[in-house]
C-alpha positions as CSV (number, residue, x, y, z in Angstrom):
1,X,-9.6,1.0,44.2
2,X,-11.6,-1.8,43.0
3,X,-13.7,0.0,40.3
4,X,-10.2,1.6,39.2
5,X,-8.6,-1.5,38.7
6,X,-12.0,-3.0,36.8
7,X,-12.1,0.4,34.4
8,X,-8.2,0.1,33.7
9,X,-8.7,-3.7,32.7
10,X,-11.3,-3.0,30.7
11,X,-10.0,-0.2,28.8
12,X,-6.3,-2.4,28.1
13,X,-8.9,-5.6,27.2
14,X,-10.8,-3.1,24.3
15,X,-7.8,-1.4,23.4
16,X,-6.5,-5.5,22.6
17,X,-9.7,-6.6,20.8
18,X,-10.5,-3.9,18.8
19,X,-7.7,-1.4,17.7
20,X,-4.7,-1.6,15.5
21,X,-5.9,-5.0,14.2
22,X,-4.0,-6.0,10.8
23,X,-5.7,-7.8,8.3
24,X,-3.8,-8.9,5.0
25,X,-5.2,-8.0,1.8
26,X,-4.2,-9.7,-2.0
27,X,-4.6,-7.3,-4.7
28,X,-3.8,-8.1,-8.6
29,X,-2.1,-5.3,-9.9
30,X,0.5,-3.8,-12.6
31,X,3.6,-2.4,-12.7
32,X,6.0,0.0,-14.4
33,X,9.8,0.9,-13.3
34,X,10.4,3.6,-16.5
35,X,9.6,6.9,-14.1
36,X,6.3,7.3,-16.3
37,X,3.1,6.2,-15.3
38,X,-0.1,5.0,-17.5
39,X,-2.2,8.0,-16.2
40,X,0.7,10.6,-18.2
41,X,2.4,11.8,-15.0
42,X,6.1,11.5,-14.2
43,X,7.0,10.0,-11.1
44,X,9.0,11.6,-8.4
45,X,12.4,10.4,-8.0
46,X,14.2,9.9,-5.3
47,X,16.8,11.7,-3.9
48,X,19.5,10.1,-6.0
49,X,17.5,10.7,-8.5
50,X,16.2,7.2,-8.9
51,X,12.9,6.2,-10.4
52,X,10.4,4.2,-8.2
53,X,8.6,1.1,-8.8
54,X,5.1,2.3,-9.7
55,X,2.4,-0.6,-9.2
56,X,-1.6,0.6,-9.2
57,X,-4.6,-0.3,-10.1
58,X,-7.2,1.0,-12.3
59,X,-10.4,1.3,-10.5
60,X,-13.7,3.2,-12.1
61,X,-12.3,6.1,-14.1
62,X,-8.9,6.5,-11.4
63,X,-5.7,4.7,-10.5
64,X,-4.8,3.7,-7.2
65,X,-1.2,3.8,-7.1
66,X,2.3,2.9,-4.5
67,X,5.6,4.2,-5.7
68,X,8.6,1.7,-4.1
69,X,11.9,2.7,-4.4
70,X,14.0,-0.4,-4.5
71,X,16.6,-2.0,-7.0
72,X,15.9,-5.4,-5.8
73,X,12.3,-5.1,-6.4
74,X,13.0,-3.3,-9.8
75,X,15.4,-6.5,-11.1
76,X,13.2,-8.5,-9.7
77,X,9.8,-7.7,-11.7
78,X,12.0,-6.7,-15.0
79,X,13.4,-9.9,-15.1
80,X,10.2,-11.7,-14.4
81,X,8.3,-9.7,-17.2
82,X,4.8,-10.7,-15.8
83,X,2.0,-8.0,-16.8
84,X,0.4,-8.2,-13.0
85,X,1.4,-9.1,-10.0
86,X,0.0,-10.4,-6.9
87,X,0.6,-7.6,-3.4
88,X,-0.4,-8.2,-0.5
89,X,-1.2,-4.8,1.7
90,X,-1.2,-5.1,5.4
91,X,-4.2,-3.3,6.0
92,X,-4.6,-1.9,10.1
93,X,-7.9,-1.7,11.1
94,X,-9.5,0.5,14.5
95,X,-12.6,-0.3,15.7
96,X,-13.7,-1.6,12.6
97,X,-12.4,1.0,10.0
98,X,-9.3,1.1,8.1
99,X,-7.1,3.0,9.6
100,X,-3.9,2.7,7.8
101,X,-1.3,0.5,5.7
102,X,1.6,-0.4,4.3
103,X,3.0,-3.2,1.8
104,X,3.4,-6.3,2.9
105,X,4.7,-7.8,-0.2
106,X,5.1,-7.5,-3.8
107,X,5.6,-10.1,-6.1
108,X,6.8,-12.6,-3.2
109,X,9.1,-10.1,-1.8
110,X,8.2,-9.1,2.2
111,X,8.8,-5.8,2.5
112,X,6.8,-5.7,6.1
113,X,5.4,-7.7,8.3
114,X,2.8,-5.4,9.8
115,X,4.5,-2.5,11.7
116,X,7.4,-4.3,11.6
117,X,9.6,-3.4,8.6
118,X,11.8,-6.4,7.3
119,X,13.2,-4.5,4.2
120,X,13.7,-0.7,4.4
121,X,12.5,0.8,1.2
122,X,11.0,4.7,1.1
123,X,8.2,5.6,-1.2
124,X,4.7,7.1,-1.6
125,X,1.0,6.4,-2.6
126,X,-2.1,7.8,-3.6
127,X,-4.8,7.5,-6.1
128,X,-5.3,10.2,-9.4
129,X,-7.8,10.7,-12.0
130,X,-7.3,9.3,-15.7
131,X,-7.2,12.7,-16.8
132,X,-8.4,11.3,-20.5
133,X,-11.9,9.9,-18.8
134,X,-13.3,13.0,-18.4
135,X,-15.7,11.4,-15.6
136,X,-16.5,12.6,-12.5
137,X,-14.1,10.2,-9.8
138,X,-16.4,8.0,-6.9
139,X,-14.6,5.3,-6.1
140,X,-12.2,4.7,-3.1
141,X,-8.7,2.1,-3.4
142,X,-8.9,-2.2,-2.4
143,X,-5.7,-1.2,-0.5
């Protein structure tokens, strides 16, 4: 009963200290809200057929890239007019790997604050080759 007790504390105490960690990570990046995208794709719109908030960033011959779809976020960063903007990623780790993430904010505005979501907003990610380079792609995303 002892040694049961011992191996079920131990497990929660690891599960605690080394899973599902969340680290926040500031990346300088750019934008575009015009449902085209600097790599000469068009982005998915939604199902209202709205266009997303595109921001990436360019990283060895490829684009690392989150698609947002919200109109706050949209007037927000047209109004602004700034180039790049600071994001913040919250960035869940496992054992020491990266195991996930989402946005934590763009431009100053909190979209989550790690699982938790403070302002619902759908949208997707990825990263694509600059078709134009022409080189072969080895790099990974900050995010």
């Amino acid at each position: 009963m002892l040694l049961s007790l011992c191996l079920a504390l131990t497990s929660f105490c690891v599960d605690r200290a080394f899973t599902n960690k969340v680290e926040v990570r500031t990346l300088t990046m750019e934008w575009t809200v015009d449902g085209h995208t600097p790599w000469g794709e068009d982005t998915e719109l939604g199902p209202h057929g709205e266009t997303p908030v595109v921001i990436y960033e360019r990283i060895d011959g490829a684009y690392c890239y989150d698609a947002i779809f919200s109109d706050l976020l949209k007037a927000q960063l047209e109004k602004s007019g700034k180039q790049q903007i600071k994001v913040e990623y919250n960035i869940f780790r496992s054992f020491g790997k990266d195991s996930g993430y989402n946005e934590h904010s763009v431009d100053g505005m909190v979209f989550n604050e790690g699982h938790k979501t403070v302002v619902e907003a759908d949208g997707y990610g990825g990263m694509t080759l600059d078709s134009s380079e022409g080189r072969t792609y080895t790099s990974h995303c900050n995010r």
